[in-house]
C-alpha positions in Angstrom: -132.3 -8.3 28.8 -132.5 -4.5 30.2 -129.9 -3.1 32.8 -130.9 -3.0 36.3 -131.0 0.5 37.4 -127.3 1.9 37.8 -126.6 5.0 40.1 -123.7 5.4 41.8 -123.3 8.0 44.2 -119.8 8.8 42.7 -118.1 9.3 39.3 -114.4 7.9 38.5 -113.3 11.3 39.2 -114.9 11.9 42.4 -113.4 8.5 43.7 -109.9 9.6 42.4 -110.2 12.8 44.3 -111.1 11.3 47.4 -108.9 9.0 47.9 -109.5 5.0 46.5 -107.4 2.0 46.0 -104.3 3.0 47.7 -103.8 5.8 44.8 -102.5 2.9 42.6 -105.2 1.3 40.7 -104.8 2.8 37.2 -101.4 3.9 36.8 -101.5 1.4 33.8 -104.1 2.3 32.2 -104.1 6.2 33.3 -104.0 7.7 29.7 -107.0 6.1 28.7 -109.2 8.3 30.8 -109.8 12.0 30.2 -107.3 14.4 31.4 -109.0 16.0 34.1 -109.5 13.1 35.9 -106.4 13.4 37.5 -107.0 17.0 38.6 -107.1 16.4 42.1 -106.4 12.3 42.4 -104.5 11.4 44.9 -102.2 9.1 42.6 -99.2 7.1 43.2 -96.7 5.0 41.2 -96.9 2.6 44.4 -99.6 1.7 46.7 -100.0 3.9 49.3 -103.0 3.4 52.1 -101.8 7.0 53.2 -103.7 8.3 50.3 -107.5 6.3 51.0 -110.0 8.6 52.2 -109.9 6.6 55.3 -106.2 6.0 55.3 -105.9 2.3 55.5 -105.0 -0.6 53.6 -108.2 -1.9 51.4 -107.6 -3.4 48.4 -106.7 -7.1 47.8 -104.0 -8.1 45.3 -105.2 -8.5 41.5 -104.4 -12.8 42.3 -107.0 -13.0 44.8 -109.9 -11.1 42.6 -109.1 -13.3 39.4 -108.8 -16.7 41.7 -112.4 -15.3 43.1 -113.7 -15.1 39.3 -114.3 -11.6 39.6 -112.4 -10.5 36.3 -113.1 -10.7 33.2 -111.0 -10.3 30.1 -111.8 -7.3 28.6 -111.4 -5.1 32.0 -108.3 -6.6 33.8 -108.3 -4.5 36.4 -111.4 -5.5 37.7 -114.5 -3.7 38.4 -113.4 -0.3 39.1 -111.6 -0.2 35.3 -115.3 -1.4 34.2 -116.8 1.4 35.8 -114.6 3.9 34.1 -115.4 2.7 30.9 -119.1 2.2 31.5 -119.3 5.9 32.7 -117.2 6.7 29.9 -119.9 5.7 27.8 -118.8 2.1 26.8 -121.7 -0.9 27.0 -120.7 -4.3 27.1 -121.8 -8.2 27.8 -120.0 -7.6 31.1 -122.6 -5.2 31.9 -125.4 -6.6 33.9 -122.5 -8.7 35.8 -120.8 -5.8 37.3 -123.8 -3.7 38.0 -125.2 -7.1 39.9 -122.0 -7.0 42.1 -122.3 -3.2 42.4 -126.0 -3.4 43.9 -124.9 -6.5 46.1 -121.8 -4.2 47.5 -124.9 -1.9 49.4 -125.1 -4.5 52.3 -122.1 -3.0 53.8 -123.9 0.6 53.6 -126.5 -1.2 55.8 -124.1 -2.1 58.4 -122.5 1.4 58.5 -126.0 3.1 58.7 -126.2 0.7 61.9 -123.3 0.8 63.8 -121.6 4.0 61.8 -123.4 6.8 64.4 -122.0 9.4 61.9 -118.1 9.2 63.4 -116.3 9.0 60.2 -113.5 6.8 62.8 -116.1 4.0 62.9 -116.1 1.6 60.5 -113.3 2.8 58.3 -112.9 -0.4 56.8 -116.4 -0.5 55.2 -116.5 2.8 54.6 -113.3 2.7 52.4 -115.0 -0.3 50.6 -118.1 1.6 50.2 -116.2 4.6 48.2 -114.1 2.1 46.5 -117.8 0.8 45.3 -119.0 4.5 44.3 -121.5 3.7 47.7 -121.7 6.7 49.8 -119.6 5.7 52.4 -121.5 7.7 55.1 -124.7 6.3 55.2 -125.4 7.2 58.3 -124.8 11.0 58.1 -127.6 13.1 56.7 -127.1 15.1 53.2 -127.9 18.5 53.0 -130.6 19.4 50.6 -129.1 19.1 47.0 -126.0 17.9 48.7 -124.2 15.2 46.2 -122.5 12.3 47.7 -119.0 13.8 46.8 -119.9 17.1 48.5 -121.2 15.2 51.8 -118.3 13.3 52.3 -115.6 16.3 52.0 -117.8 18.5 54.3 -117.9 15.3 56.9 -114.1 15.2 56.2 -113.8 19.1 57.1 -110.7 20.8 56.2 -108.8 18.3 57.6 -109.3 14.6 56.1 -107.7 11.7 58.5 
C-alpha cells in the first residue's frame, strides 16, 4: 500500500533548535542521531518547559502514550523517535500508522488559523503541540516568499523568543 503524502514543515533538527518536548525527549537515545543535530537544541538532562518554544509544559508522560496505544515496539519513545528515523532515511511497517496520526495532528493548525490572530501569546498550548508535530505552529501568520517554516517562526519570535 503506498504512503500517504508526508511533508512536515520541520526536520528533527529544526524542532531541536526551537525548542520541543521540554528539551528532554532523546537524551536516551541522543547518539543515534547525527552530530549536528544538537548544534543549537535546546537539550536538558531533565525536563524543562523553560526550554519549549512557547515555554510551557506540553508533553504527557511515556505511561499515558503507551496506555493510549500510541507506541509501538520498535520506536519507544513514540512518534517523535519515529520521525527521526523516518527522516533519517529508515522505512518501516510503522510507517503509514504514524504518518496517519501526523496528518490527523493538522486539526489543531485549523483552530489556531481561527482563533490564533497572529499573537504568538494566543494559543500557546496548540501551538507547542503543533511544533512538537513538525506543524507550523503559526498558521495564522503569513510566510514570506520562499520563507521555510523554521525561518517564519524565529522571525515571529524576533530576537527575543518568550
Amino acid at each position: 500500500m503506498p504512503l500517504p503524502e508526508f511533508n512536515p514543515s520541520l526536520t528533527p533538527h529544526e524542532m531541536l533548535q526551537l525548542g520541543v518536548f521540554e528539551g528532554k525527549y532523546l537524551n536516551a537515545t541522543l547518539d543515534e542521531y547525527p552530530a549536528e543535530w544538537r548544534d543549537g537544541a535546546k537539550l536538558s538532562s531533565v525536563a524543562n518547559p523553560m526550554l519549549n518554544a512557547f515555554k510551557n509544559k506540553s508533553r504527557m508522560s511515556l505511561g499515558h502514550w503507551k496506555s493510549q496505544g500510541w507506541i509501538n515496539e520498535q520506536d519507544p519513545l513514540g512518534w517523535f523517535q519515529w520521525y527521526c528515523r523516518y527522516y533519517m532515511g529508515r522505512r518501516s511497517e510503522d510507517d503509514q500508522r504514524q504518518i496517519s496520526r501526523h496528518r490527523a495532528f493538522v486539526r489543531h493548525s485549523a483552530q489556531v488559523l481561527k482563533n490564533g490572530r497572529g499573537d504568538r501569546n494566543v494559543r500557546i498550548i496548540q501551538r507547542q503541540a503543533l511544533l512538537q508535530w513538525a506543524h507550523d505552529p503559526f498558521p495564522d501568520v503569513t510566510s514570506l516568499a520562499g520563507e521555510s517554516s523554521f525561518k517564519k517562526v524565529k522571525r515571529v519570535f524576533g530576537s527575543s523568543a518568550r
